[in-house]
N, C-alpha and C positions, 0 to 999 in steps of 0.2 A: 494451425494445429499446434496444441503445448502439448509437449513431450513430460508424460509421467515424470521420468529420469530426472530430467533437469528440476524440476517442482521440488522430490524428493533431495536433490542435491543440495538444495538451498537451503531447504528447511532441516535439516541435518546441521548446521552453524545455526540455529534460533535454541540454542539452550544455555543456561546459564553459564557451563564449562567452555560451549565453543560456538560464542555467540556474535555475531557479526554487526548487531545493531548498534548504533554509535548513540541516539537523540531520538525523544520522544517531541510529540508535541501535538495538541492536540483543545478541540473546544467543547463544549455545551450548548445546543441547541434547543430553543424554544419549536413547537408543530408551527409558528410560522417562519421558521427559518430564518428566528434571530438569533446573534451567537448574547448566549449568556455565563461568561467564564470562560476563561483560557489557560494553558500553561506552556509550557517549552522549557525541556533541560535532558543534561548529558544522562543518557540510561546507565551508565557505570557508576551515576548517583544512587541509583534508587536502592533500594533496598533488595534482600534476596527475593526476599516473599512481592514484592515488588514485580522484580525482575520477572519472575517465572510466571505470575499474572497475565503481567504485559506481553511479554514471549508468545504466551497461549493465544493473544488475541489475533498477534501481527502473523504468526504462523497458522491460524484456520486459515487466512487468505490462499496460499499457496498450495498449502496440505489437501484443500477442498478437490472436489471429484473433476479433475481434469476432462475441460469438452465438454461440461457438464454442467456443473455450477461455475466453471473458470472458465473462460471461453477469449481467446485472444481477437481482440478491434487493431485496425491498421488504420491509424489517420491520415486522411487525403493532404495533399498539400493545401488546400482552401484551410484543412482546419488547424493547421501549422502555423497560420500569417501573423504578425505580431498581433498583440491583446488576445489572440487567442488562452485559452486553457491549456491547451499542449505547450506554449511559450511559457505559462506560469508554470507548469510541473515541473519541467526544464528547469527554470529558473531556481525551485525550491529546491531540486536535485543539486543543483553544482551550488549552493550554499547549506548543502546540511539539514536543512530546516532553521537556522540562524537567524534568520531577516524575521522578525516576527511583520512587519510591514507585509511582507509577502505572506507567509501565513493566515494573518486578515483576510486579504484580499479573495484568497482560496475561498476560506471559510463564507465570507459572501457570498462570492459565485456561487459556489457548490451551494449552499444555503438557496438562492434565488430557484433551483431548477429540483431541488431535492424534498417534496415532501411526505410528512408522514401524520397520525392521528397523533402522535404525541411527541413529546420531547425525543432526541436521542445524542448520539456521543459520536463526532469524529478522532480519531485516533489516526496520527501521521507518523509514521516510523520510516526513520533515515537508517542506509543499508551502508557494508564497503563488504566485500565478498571475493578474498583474491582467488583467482577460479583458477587449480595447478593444471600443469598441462595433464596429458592422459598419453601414455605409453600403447603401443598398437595388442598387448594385451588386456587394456583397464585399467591398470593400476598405475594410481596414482603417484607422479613427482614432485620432486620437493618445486622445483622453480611457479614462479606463478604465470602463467600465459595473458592474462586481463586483470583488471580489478572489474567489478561488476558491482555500480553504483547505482543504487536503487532508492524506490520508498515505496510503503506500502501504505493505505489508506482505508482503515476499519470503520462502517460504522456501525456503530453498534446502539440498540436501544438502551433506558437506562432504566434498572431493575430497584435502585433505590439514587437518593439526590445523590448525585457525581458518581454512580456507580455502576459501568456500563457492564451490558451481559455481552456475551459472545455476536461475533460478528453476524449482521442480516446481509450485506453485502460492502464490496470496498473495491481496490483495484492493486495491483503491480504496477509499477512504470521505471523504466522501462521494461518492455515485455524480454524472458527471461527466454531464449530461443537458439537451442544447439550450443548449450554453455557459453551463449554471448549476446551482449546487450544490446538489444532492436529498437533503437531510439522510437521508430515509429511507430511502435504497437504497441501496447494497455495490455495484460490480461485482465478483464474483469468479474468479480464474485458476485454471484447472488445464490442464496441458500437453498430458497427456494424456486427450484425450477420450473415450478407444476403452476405460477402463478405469474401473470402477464404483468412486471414489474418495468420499467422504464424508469424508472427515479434515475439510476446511479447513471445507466447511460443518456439521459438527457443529460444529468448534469456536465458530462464528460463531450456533449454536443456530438453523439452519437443517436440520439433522437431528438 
């Protein structure tokens, strides 16, 4: 079960003023699930008009109808074991998005298990989120109790060349659960709920 609250808490730092996201990074996919184009760099690069773009896209993810279209996966230990996908998020997590090697790698997998009628656009946003404690009335202290290191993963189809429209589906990782980070859970998006999709969670080796 995700907690509205916590969703709302996060996406609250995804704005240009008070924004948490560190590195973009992200590919171009071909309907057969070849990457065509890539990029990776610090988001405190981009541009305003940039910046609040990209924002939009990495916050549908979390913003989206909790339970709903957001629905939180717990992976078994089976799907933990190394070469797993849960091993590679991990991995892209505690470097940033940096390793573009790793990045690849992602973009394959996810590529092999993910398709669609046409082209579309994954989009990888690296998080740092210092989550202050909470005082037994709500309100917020200065100290920080976690940092809360995340990434979020859009993809999105593309509405002109290299020009993705808002997310069809993506995921969280780790899952954002009681203001603390649940290595072993995914929340994951899909828009559409009314429609018997599997893509993102095969790809994630949940189908």
């Amino acid at each position: 079960m995700i907690h509205r609250e916590d969703m709302l808490e996060l996406t609250r730092r995804m704005t240009p003023k008070r924004n948490s996201i560190t590195r973009i990074a992200g590919c171009y996919m071909d309907k057969e699930g070849e990457i065509d184009g890539s990029f990776n760099t610090n988001f405190l690069n981009l541009s305003l008009a940039e910046k609040e773009k990209n924002l939009a896209i990495a916050k549908a993810i979390p913003f989206s109808k909790t339970n709903e279209e957001l629905k939180e996966y717990r992976f078994t230990p089976k799907d933990e074991k190394p070469g797993s996908m849960w091993q590679l998020l991990v991995a892209m997590k505690e470097c940033g998005l940096k390793n573009d090697a790793l990045m690849d790698i992602f973009y394959e997998q996810f590529g092999k298990n993910f398709r669609t009628e046409a082209g579309y656009a994954i989009y990888v946003f690296h998080g740092r989120y210092d989550v202050p404690l909470k005082a037994k009335d709500k309100d917020s202290l200065r100290e920080s109790e976690e940092v809360y290191e995340y990434i979020i993963c859009a993809v999105c189809p593309l509405i002109g060349e290299y020009e993705p429209g808002m997310p069809e589906c993506g995921f969280l990782f780790p899952a954002f659960s009681d203001r603390s980070s649940d290595i072993h859970c995914v929340d994951v998006f899909k828009a559409d709920t009314g429609r018997l999709n599997m893509n993102v969670l095969k790809a994630l080796c949940f189908a």
